[in-house]
C-alpha positions in Angstrom: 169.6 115.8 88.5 167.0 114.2 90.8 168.3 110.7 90.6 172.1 112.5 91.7 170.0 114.3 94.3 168.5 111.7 96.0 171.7 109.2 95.6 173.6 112.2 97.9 170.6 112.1 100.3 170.7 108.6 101.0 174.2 108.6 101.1 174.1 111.1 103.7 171.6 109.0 106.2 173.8 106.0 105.6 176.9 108.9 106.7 174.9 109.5 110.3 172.9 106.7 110.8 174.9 105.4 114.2 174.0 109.2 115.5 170.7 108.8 114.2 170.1 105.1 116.1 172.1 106.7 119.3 169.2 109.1 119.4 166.6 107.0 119.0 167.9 104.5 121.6 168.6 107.2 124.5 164.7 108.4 123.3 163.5 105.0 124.2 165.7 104.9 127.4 164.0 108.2 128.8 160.3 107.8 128.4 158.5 110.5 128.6 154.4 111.6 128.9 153.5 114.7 126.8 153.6 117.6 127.2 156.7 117.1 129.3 159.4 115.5 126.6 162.3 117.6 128.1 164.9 115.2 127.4 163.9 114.3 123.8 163.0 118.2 122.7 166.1 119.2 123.8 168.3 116.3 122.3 166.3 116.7 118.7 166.6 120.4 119.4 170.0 120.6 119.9 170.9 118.7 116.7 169.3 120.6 114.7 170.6 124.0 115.5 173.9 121.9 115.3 173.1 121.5 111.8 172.5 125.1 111.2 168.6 125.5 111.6 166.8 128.3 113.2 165.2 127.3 116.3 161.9 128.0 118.1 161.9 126.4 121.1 158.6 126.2 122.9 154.8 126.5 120.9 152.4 128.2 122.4 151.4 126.1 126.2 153.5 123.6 125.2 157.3 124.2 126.5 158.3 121.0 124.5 157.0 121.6 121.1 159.6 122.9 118.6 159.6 124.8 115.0 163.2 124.8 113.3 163.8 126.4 109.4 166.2 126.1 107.3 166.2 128.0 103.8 167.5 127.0 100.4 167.5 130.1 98.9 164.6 132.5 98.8 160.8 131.6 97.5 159.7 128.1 96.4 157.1 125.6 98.1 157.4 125.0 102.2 158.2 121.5 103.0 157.4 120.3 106.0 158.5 117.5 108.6 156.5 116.5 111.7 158.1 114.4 114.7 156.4 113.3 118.0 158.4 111.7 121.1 156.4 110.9 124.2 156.1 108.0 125.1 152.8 106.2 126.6 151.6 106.1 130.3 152.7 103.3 132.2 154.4 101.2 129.4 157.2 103.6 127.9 157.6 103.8 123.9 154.9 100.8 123.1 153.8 103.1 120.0 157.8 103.7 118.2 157.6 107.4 118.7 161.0 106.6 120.0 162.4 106.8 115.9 160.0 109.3 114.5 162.5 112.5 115.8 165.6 110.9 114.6 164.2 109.5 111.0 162.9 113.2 110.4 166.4 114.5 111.2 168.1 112.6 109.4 165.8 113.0 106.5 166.3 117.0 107.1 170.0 116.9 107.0 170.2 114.5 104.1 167.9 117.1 102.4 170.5 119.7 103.3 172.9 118.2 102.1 171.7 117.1 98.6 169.6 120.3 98.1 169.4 121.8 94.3 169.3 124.8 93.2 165.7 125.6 93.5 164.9 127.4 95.9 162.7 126.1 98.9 162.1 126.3 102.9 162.4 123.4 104.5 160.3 123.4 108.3 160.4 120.6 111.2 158.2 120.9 113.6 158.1 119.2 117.0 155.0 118.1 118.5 154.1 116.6 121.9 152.2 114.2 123.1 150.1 112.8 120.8 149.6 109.8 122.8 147.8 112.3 126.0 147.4 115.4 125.1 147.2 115.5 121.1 149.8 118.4 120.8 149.3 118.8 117.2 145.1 119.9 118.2 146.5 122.0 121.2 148.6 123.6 118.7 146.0 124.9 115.9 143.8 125.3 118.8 145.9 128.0 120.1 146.9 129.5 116.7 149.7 127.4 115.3 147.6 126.0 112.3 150.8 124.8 109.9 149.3 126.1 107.3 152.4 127.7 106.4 153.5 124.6 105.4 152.9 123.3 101.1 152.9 119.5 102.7 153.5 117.9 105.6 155.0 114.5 106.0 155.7 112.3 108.8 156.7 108.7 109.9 156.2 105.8 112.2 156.8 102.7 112.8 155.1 99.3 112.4 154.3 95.5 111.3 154.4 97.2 108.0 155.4 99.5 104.8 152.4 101.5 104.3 150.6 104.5 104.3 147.0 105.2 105.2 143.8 106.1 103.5 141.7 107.0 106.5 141.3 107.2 110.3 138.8 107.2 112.6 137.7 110.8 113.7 137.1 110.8 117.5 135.6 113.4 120.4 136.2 112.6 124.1 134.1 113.5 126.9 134.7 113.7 131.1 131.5 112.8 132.7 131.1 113.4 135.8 127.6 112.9 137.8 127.1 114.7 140.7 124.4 113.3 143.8 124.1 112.9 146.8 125.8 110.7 150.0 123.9 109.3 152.5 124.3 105.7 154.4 122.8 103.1 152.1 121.5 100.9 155.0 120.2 103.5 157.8 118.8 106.1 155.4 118.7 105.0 151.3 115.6 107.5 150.8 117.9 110.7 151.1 121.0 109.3 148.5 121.0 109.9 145.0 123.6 107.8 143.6 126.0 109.1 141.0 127.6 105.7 140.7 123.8 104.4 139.6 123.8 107.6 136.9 126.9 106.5 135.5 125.5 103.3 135.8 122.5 104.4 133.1 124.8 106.0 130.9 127.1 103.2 130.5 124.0 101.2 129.8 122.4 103.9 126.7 125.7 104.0 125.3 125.2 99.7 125.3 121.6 100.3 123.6 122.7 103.0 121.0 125.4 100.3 119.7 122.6 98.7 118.4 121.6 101.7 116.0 124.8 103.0 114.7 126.8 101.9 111.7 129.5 99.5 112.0 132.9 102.2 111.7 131.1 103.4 115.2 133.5 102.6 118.3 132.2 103.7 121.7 134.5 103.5 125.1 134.4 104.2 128.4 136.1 104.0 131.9 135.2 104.8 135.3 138.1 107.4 136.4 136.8 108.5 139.9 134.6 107.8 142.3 133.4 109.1 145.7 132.7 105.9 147.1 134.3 104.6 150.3 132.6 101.5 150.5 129.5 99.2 149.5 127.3 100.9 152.2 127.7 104.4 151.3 125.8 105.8 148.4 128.4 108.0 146.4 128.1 111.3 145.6 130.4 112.0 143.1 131.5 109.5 139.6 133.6 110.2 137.3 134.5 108.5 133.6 136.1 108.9 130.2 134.3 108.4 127.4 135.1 108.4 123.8 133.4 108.6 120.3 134.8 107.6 116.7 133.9 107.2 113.9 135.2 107.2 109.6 133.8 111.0 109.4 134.3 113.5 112.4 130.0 114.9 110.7 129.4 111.0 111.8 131.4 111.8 115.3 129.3 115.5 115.8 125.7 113.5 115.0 126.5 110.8 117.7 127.8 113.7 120.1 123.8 115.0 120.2 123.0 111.5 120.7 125.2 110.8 123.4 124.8 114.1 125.1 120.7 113.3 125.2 122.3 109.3 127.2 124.3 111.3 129.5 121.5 113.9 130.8 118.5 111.5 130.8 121.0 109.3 133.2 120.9 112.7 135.3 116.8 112.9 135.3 116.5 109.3 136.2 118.6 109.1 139.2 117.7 113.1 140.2 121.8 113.4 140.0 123.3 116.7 138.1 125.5 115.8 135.0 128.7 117.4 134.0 130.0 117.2 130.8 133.1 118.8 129.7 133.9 118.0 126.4 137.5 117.6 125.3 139.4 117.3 122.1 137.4 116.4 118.6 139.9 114.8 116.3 139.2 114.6 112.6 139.1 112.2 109.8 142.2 112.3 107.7 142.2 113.8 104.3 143.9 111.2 102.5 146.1 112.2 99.4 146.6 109.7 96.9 148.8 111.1 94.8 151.2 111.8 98.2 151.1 107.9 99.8 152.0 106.9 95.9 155.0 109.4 95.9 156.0 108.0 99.5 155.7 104.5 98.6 157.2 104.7 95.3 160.3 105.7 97.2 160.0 102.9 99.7 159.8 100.7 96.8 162.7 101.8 95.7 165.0 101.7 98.7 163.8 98.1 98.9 161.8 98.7 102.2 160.7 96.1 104.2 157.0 94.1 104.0 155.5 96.8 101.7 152.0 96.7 101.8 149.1 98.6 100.8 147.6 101.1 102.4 145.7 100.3 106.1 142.5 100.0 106.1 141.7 99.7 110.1 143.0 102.9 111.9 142.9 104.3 115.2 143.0 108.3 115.6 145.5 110.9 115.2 146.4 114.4 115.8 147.8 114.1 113.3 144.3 113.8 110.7 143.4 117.6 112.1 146.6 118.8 110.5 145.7 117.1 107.2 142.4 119.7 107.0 144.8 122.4 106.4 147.5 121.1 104.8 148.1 118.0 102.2 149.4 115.2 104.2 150.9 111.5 104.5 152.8 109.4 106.7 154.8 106.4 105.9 154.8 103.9 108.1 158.2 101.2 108.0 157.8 97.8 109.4 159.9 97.0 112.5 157.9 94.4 114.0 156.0 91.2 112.4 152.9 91.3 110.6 150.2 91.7 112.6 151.9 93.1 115.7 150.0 95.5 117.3 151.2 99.3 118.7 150.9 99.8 121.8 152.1 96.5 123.1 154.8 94.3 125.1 156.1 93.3 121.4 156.7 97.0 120.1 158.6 98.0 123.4 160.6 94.5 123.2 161.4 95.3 119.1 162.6 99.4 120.3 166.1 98.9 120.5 166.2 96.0 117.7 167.9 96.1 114.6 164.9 95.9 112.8 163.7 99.5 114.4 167.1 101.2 114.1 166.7 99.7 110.1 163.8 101.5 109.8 164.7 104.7 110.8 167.3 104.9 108.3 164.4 103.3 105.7 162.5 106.4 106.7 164.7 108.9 106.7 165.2 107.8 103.0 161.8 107.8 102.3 161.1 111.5 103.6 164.1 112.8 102.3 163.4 111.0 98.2 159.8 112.4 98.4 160.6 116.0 99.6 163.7 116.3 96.9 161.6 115.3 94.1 158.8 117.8 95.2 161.6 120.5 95.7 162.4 119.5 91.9 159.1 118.8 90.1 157.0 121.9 91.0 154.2 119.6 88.8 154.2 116.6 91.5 153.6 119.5 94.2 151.0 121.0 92.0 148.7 117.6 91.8 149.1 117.1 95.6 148.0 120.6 96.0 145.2 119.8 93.7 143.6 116.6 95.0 143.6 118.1 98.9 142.0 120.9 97.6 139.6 118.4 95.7 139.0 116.1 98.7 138.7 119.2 101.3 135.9 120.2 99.3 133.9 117.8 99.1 134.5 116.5 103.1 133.0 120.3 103.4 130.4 119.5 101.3 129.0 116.8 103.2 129.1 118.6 106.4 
């Protein structure tokens, strides 16, 4: 029954796969910055409902995020898809988000299409910019948790087949130091220079690389300042900064240490320090049992460069969804080993054969791993188990 199931499915993305690469070349052709994907929500929107799914358009702040459900039957496990399509600032699609929308839709309808008789709900979710904002954090923040959801799955590009293990968890800071102006030349005595705060900071963040373990990354960027030239002490700095690390606990101990860099900078140079602290990303939760399932099924379909899972990450939104629900994403390669995302070489590969290959290669996947889970309530079961497993003792720790 399964094998006849997932023959149909794959069928059925071969059946749409020019709509499928028309959608993810007019994506690439319209970047655009979360949370403010009007073009591509409405274009992913508008094919679902096409397709006969419910649509909720608009989640929360975000006028771009989407929630669409459709029902095979009544009861059964909640599978769910998750999509993002911004693009990055200044470069356009360097990261391939441009194929994530159409590979889950096509994976949706194929599900549709070769759907049993089991019953199950089947939930795509829409969510912006991941690259700016983290829309999937904004999201839980305000209430959407997707906890509704029995697994979540998504996809993405890359220089290969693979799923990951880990991520780096990651909090992100605007400093801003506060002095005061005054002429450095006629009158130094009465400035108190925020530039020279931010100065100090920069430099304890420098000295604290020394005593941290080596998963720690530490960045920062000056993002305003009040200066108008060399001779004029300025008042008011401004920067990003960023934490990561393998465990967000790891991320929250640095955060006290950091916080202790950024005020002493403020004693030293008699400036006041504001710090407004932004979005805290988790770790992933990684599920074995699920990246198995979803490469077994790559493996199958004769997916390009498999390769085991990565073991250097960036962060994700997407990790703070994987605290609530079991998780994985399969990434398909598009671009040659050890090209890197956002780059020249991922914008140049958007529109190649290679990337319109791999969103039919992961519409296949998606689609093969839901149908089985739909069908083997026992596969669903041991996912459900080893999150369960791994949540508790990430909880544990903390």
């Amino acid at each position: 029954m399964l094998e006849e199931q997932i023959k149909k499915a794959n069928a059925c993305v071969d059946a749409h796969k020019e709509e499928l690469w028309n959608m993810s070349d007019a994506i690439f052709d319209h970047p655009e910055l979360g949370p403010h994907e009007v073009f591509a929500s409405k274009l992913l929107t508008d094919y679902l409902e096409a397709h006969g799914f419910t649509v909720t358009r608009g989640i929360g702040s975000l006028p771009t995020a989407f929630k669409a459900v459709w029902k095979n039957g009544e009861g059964g496990p909640n599978l769910g898809l998750l999509c993002e399509y911004d693009a990055l600032p200044g470069m356009g699609h360097g990261c391939g988000h441009q194929m994530q929308g159409p590979g889950v839709l096509g994976a949706a309808v194929a599900i549709q299409q070769a759907a049993g008789d089991r019953p199950f709900t089947l939930t795509v979710y829409g969510t912006p910019g991941e690259e700016n904002i983290c829309g999937k954090y904004i999201m839980i923040e305000e209430g959407c948790t997707f906890e509704e959801l029995d697994v979540a799955l998504m996809m993405h590009g890359g220089p290969a087949t693979q799923t990951d293990i880990k991520c780096l968890a990651n909090a992100e800071y605007q400093l801003t130091y506060h002095g005061k102006a005054a002429h450095a030349a006629l009158k130094p005595e009465a400035g108190r220079s925020s530039l020279d705060a931010m100065c100090l900071a920069f430099h304890g963040m420098e000295c604290l690389r020394e005593h941290v373990t080596d998963d720690v990354r530490l960045h920062y960027n000056i993002t305003e300042t009040g200066g108008t030239a060399a001779n004029v002490v300025p008042s008011l700095t401004s920067a990003q900064v960023m934490v990561r690390a393998n465990t967000v606990k790891a991320v929250h101990e640095l955060m006290a240490r950091l916080e202790k860099i950024f005020n002493g900078a403020a004693m030293m140079t008699e400036t006041t320090a504001e710090i407004e602290l932004g979005k805290v990303l988790d770790n992933k939760i990684p599920n074995l049992h699920l990246n198995d399932l979803l490469m077994k099924h790559a493996q199958a379909l004769h997916a390009p460069n498999c390769q085991p899972p990565r073991q250097k990450t960036g962060s994700t939104d997407f990790a703070n969804v994987m605290h609530r629900v079991p998780g994985s994403c399969i990434r398909v390669a598009f671009v040659p080993d050890g090209t890197s995302s956002h780059s020249p070489e991922f914008i140049a590969a958007g529109k190649s054969r290679e990337a319109h290959e791999a969103v039919v290669f992961g519409a296949k996947i998606l689609a093969d791993t839901l149908l089985e889970l739909a069908e083997c309530p026992e596969e669903l079961k041991a996912i459900k188990e080893e999150f369960r497993d791994r949540l508790a003792a990430e909880e544990k720790e903390q």
